[in-house]
C-alpha positions as CSV (number, residue, x, y, z in Angstrom):
1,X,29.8,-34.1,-38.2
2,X,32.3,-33.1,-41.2
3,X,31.9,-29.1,-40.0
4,X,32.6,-30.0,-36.1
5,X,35.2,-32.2,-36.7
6,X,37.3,-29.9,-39.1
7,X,36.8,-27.2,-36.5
8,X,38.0,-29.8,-33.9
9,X,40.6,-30.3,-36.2
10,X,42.0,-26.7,-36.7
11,X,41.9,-26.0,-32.9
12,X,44.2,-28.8,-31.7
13,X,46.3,-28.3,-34.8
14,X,46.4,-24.6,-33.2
15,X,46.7,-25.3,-29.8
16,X,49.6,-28.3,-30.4
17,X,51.4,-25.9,-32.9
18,X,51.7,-23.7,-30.1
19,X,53.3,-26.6,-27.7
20,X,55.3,-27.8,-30.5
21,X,57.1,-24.5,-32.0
22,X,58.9,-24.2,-28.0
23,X,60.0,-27.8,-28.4
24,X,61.5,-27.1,-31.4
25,X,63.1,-23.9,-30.3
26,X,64.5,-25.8,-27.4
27,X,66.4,-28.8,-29.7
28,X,67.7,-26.0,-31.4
29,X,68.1,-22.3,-29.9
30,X,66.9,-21.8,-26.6
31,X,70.1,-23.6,-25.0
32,X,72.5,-20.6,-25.9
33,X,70.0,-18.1,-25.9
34,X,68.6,-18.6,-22.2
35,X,71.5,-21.1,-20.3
36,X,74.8,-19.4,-21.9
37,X,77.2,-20.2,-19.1
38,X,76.4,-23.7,-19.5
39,X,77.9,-26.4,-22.2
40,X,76.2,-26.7,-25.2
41,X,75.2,-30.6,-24.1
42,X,73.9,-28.9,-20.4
43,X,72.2,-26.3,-22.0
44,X,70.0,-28.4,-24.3
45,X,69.2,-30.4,-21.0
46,X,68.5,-27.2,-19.3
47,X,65.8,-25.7,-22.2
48,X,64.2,-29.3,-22.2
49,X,63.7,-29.4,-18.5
50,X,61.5,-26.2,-19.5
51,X,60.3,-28.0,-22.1
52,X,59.3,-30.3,-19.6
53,X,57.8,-28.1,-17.5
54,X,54.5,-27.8,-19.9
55,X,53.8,-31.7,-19.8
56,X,53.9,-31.1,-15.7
57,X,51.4,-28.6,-16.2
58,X,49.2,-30.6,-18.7
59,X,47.7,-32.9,-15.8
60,X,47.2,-29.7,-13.6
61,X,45.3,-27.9,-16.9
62,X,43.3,-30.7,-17.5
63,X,42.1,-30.9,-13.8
64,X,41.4,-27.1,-14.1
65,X,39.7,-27.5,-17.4
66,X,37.5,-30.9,-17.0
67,X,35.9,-29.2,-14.0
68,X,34.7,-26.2,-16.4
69,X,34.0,-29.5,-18.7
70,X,31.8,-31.8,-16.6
71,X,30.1,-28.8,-14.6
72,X,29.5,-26.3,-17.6
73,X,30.1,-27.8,-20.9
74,X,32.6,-29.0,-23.2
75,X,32.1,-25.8,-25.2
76,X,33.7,-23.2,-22.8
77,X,36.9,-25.3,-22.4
78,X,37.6,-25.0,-26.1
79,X,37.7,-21.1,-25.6
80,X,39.8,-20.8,-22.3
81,X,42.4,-23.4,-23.3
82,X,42.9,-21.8,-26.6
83,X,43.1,-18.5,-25.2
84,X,45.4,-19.5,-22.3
85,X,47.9,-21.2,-24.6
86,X,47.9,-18.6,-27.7
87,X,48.6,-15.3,-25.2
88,X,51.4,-17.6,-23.3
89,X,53.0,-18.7,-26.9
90,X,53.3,-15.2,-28.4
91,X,54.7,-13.8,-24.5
92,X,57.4,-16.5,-25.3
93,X,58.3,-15.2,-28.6
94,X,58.9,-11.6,-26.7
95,X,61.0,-12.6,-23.4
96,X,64.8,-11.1,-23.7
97,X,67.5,-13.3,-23.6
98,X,69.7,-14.4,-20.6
99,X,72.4,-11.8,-21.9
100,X,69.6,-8.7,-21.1
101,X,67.9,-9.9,-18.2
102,X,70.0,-12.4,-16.5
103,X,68.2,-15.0,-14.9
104,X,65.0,-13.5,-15.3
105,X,65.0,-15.1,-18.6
106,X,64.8,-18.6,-17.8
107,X,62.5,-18.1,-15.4
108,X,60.0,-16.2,-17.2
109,X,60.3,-19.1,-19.9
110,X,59.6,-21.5,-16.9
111,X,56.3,-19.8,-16.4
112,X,55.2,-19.1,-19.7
113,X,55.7,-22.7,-20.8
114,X,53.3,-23.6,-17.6
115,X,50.6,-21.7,-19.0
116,X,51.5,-23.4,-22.2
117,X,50.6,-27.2,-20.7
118,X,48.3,-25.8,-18.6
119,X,46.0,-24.8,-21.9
120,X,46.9,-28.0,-23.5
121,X,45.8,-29.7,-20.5
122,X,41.9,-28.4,-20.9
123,X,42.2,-28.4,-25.2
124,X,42.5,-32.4,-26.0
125,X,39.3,-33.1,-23.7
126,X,37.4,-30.0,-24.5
127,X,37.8,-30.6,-28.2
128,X,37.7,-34.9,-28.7
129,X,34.8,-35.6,-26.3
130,X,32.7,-32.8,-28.2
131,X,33.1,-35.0,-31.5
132,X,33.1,-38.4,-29.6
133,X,29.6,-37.4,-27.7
134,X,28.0,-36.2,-31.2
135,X,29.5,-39.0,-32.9
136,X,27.5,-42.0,-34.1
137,X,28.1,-45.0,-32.0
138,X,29.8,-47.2,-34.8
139,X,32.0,-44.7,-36.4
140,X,33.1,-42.5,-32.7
141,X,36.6,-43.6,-33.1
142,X,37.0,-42.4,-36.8
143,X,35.6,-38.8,-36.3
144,X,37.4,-38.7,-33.1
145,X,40.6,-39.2,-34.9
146,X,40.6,-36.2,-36.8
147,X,41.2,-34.2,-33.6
148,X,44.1,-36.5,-32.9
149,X,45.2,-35.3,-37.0
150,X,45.3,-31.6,-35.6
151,X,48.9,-32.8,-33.4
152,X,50.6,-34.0,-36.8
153,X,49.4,-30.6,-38.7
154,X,50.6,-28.5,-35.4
155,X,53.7,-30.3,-35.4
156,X,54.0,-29.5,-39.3
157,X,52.9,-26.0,-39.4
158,X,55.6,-25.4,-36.7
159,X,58.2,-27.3,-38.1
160,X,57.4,-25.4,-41.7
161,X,57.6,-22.0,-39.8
162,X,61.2,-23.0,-38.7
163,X,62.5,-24.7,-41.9
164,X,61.7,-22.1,-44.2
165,X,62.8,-19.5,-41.6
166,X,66.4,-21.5,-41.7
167,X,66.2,-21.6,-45.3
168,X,66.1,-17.6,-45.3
169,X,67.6,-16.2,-42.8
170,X,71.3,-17.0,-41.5
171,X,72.1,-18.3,-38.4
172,X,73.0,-15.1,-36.7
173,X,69.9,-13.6,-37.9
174,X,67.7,-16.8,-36.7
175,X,69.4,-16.7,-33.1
176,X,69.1,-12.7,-33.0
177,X,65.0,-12.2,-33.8
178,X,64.2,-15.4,-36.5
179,X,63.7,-18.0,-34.1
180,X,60.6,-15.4,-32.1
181,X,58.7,-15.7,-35.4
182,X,56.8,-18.4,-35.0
183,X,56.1,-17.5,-31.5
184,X,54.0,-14.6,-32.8
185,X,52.9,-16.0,-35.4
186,X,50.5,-18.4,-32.6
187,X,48.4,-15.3,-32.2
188,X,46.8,-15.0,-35.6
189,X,46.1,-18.6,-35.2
190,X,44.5,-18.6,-31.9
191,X,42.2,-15.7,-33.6
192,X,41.8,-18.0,-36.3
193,X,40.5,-20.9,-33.3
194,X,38.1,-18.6,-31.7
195,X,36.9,-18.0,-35.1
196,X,35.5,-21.4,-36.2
197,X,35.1,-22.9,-32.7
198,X,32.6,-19.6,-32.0
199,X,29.5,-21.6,-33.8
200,X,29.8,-25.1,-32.4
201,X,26.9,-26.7,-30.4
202,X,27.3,-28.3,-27.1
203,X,27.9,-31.7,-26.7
204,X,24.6,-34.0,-26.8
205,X,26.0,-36.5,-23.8
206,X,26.2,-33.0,-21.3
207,X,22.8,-31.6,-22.2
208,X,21.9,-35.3,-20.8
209,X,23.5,-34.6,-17.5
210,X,20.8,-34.4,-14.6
211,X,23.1,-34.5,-11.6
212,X,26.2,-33.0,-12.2
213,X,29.6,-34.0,-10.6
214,X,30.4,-31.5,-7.9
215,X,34.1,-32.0,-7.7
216,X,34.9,-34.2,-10.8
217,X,38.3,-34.8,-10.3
218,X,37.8,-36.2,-6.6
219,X,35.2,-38.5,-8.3
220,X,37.7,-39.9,-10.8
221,X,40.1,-40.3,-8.0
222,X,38.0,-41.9,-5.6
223,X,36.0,-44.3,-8.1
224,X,38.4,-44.5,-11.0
225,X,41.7,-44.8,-9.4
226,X,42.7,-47.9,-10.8
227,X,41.5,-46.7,-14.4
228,X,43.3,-43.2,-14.3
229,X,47.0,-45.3,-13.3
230,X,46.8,-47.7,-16.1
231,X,45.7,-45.2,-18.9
232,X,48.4,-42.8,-17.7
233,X,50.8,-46.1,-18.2
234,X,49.4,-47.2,-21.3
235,X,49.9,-43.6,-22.9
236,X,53.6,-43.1,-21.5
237,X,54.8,-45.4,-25.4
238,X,53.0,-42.7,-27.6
239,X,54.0,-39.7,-26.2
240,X,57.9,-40.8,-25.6
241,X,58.4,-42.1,-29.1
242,X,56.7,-39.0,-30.2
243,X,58.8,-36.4,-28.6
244,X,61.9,-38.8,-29.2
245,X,61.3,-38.3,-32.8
246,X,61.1,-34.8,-33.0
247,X,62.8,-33.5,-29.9
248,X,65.6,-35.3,-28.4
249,X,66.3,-36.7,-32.4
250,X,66.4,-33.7,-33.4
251,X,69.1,-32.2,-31.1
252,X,70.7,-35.1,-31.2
253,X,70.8,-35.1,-35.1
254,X,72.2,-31.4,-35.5
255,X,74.7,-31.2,-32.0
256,X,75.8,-35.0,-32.2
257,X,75.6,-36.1,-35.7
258,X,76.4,-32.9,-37.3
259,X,73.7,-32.7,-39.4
260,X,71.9,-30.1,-41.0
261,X,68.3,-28.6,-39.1
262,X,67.1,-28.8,-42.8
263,X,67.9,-32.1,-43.1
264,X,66.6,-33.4,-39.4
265,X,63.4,-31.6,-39.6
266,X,62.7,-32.6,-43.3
267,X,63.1,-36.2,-42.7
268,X,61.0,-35.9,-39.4
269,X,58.4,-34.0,-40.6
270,X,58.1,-36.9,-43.8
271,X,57.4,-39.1,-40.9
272,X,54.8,-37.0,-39.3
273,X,52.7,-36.4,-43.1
274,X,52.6,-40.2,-43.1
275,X,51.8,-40.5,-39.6
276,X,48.7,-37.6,-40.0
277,X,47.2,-39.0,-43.2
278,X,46.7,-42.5,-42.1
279,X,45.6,-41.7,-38.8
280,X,41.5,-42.2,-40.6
281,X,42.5,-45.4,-41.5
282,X,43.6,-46.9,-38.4
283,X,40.8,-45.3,-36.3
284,X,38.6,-47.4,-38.9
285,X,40.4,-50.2,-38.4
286,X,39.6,-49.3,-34.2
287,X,35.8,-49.1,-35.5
288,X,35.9,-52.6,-37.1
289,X,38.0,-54.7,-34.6
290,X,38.1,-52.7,-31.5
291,X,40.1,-50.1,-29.8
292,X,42.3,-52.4,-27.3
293,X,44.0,-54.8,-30.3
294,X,44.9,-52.0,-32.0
295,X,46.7,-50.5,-28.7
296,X,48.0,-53.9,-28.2
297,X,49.2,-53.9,-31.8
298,X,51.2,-50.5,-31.8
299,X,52.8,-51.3,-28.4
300,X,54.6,-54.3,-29.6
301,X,55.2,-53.2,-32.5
302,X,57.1,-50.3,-30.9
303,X,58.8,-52.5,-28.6
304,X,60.3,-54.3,-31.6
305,X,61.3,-51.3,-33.2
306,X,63.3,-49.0,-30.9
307,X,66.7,-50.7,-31.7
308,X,66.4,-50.3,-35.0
309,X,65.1,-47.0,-35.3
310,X,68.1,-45.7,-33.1
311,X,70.5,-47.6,-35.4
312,X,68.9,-45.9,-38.6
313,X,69.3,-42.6,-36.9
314,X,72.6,-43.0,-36.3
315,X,74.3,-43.5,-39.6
316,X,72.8,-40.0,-40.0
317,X,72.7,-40.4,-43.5
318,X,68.6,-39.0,-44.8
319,X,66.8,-42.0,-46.1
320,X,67.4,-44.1,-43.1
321,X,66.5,-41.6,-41.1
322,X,63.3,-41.4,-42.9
323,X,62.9,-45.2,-42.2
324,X,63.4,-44.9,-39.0
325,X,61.6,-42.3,-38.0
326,X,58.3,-43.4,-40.1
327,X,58.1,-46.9,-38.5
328,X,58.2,-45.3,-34.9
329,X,55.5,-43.0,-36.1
330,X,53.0,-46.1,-37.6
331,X,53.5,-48.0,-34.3
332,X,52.5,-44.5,-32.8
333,X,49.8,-44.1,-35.0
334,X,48.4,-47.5,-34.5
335,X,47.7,-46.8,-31.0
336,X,47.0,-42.8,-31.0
337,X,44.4,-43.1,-33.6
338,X,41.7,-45.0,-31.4
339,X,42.8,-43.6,-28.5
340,X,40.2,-40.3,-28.8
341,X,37.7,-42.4,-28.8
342,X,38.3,-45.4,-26.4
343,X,39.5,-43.0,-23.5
344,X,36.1,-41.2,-23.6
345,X,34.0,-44.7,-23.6
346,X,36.1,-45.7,-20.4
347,X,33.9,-43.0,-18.3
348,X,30.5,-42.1,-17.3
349,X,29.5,-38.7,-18.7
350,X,28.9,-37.0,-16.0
351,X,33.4,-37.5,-15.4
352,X,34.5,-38.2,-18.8
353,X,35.8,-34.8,-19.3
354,X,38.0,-35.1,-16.3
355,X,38.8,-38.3,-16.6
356,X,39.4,-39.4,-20.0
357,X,41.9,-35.7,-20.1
358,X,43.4,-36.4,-16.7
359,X,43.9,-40.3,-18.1
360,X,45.6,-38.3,-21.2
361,X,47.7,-35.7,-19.9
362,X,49.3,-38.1,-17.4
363,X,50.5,-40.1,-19.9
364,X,52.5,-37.3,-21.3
365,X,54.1,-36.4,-18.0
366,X,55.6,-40.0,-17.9
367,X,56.4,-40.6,-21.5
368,X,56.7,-36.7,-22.6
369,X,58.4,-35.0,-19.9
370,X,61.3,-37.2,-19.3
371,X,61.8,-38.9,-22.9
372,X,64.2,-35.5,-24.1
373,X,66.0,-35.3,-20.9
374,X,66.7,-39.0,-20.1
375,X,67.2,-39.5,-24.1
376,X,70.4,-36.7,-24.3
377,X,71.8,-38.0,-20.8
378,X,71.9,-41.1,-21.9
379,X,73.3,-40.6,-25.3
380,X,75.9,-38.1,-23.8
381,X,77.3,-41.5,-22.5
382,X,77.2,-44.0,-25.6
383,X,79.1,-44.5,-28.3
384,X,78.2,-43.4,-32.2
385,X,74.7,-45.6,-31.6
386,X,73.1,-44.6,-28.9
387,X,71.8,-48.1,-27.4
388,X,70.6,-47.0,-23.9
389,X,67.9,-44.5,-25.7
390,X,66.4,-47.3,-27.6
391,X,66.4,-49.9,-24.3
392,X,65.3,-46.6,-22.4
393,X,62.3,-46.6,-24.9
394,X,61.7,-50.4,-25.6
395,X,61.3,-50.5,-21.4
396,X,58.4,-47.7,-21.8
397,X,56.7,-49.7,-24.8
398,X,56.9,-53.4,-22.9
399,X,55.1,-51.3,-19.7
400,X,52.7,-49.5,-21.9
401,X,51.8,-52.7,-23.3
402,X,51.1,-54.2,-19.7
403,X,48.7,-51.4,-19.1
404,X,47.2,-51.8,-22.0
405,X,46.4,-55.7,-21.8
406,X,44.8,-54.7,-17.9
407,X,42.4,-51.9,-19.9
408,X,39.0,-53.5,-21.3
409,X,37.3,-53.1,-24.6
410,X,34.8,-50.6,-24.8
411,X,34.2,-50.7,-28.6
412,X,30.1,-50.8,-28.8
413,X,29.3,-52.7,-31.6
414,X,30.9,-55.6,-29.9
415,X,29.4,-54.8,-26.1
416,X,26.4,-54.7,-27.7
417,X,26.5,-57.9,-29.3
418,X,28.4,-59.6,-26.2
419,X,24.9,-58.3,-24.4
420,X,22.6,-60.0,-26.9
421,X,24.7,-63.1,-27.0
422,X,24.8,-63.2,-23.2
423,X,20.5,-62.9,-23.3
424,X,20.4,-65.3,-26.2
């Protein structure tokens, strides 16, 4: 278990720094670079519509992907999706700019950043239900939460890449060549993937399979309806307070606030370390009480703490920054942590791969894919605190937390003795 789940581990760190480093670039760079003719506030929308454009895809990658998962094995979806999305991150790093190509640019970003959430899409069930199926029953959501670290190291490695390229280079320098750097930089690691994922066994749950799904997805959708909706919902919270934090915060910070990048990305990525190294914790705390009061838990806590997070951001002064950011990120982590391991346990095996990724990725379309976009419009119209973001995000956490009190438990120490109680 230790070996697969570091490998787990390293390739969504991998695959996530890859999705991460163009959301980065698009708070920052991309605007000018790709949407000159636009204002500076129109062309941030513009680069995170592309941004947007991955989460879109996700959905679509883990259709794609959970087919190759249910009818082949989780194994050769770890390969394809960390192919797909390191070839598509370094192509990034090597489009020309509007100013060479004219409109070609943004379009060729469009695409790339497709493949991009179309790889994604296949990586998160590929790599979780390979460590949830080997798992032992009573500790499957606390080795499935080290895949759910490998977002928080992605995040970090990308954001490292950018800081210390800021710190070094000057801003003409970062908008002429710097900013491509970490865009190549995703091929060594996706060598690196291939590298340790090449020995891992396949899953114990497929092997098991005697009559496999022969269109999964039309399965899910046909059986699992209901299920699919309300984990999409319940997962909108986590992925818009995520990318609020280090997205649309981050723009907002440096174009708004006036704020340093150094500055905004130190005190988000302090957040994130938190966020990463308690994540073992809480999925413990998932193995002891169950999966659905710790989801319960982190949605209402997020729901009380949108307002004040958007007030702490905008004195714009470091420490409350830091405050602000960190207790998004706990309420994030308090839900995120178990959720490797309760999506999986919703399914039969025979459609978890579809569904449990489907479940995932849809999430991110409705909290991901909008969260930047709707977060800088509405800002654009406040005042020094931005008040419509944090209703904008309290409204997401109060229907995520519906969802989430329509989901059952699935923890199976306690079905198990519900079962034995129920005989008794």
């Amino acid at each position: 278990m230790p070996r697969l789940a570091a490998a787990s581990l390293a390739g969504t760190a991998i695959e996530f720094y890859d999705f991460f480093v163009y959301g980065t670039a698009a708070a920052l760079i991309l605007g000018p670079l790709f949407f000159p003719t636009f204002s500076p506030v129109a062309g941030t929308l513009a680069a995170f519509a592309t941004f947007g454009v991955g989460f879109v895809a996700r959905p679509l990658g883990s259709v794609l992907f959970g087919h190759i998962g249910d009818r082949h094995g989780r194994r050769p979806v770890l390969v394809a999706s960390l192919l797909l999305t390191g070839a598509a991150t370094v192509a990034v790093g090597c489009v020309p700019t509007y100013d060479a190509i004219g409109v070609a640019a943004p379009l060729l970003l469009l695409v790339l950043r497709f493949l991009q959430g179309l790889g994604l899409g296949g990586e998160w069930g590929g790599a979780v239900l390979l460590t949830v199926e080997h798992a032992p029953a009573e500790r499957r959501a606390l080795w499935s939460s080290f895949p759910q670290v490998g977002p928080a190291l992605g995040f970090l490695l990308a954001n490292g890449v950018v800081l210390g390229l800021s710190a070094t280079l000057t801003e003409a320098q970062f908008a002429a060549w710097g900013w491509r750097v970490p865009f190549w930089a995703a091929g060594v690691l996706a060598v690196v993937g291939l590298w340790l994922r090449s020995s891992l066994a396949e899953s114990p749950s497929f092997l098991e399979i005697d009559d496999h799904a022969r269109v999964p997805i039309a399965e899910v959708v046909r059986d699992h309806w209901r299920l699919l909706l309300l984990t999409g919902g319940a997962l909108a919270v986590g992925y818009a307070i995520f990318y609020a934090v280090t997205t649309w915060s981050l723009a907002y910070g440096t174009e708004q606030l006036g704020v340093s990048r150094s500055v905004m990305l130190t005190c988000i990525m302090s957040a994130v370390v938190v966020k990463g190294a308690l994540t073992p914790l809480a999925a413990l705390l998932g193995d002891r009480y169950g999966r659905r009061p710790l989801c319960l838990a982190g949605c209402a806590a997020a729901a009380l703490w949108m307002f004040p997070m958007v007030a702490l951001l905008a004195t714009g002064q470091p420490l409350p920054m830091f405050v602000g950011f960190l207790g998004a990120m706990l309420s994030f982590i308090t839900m995120f942590a178990v959720i490797a391991a309760y999506l999986p346990e919703l399914y039969e095996p025979r459609v978890r791969c579809t569904g449990a990724a489907v479940g995932y990725n849809l999430g991110g379309v409705v909290g991901g894919a909008l969260t930047p976009i709707v977060a800088t419009a509405l800002a654009e119209q406040s005042g020094r605190v931005p008040w419509g973001v944090a209703t904008y995000l309290t409204a997401i956490a109060l229907f995520s937390l519906g969802c989430f009190a329509l989901l059952p438990e699935t923890r199976p120490v306690r079905v198990a003795a519900a079962a034995e109680s129920a005989s008794a």
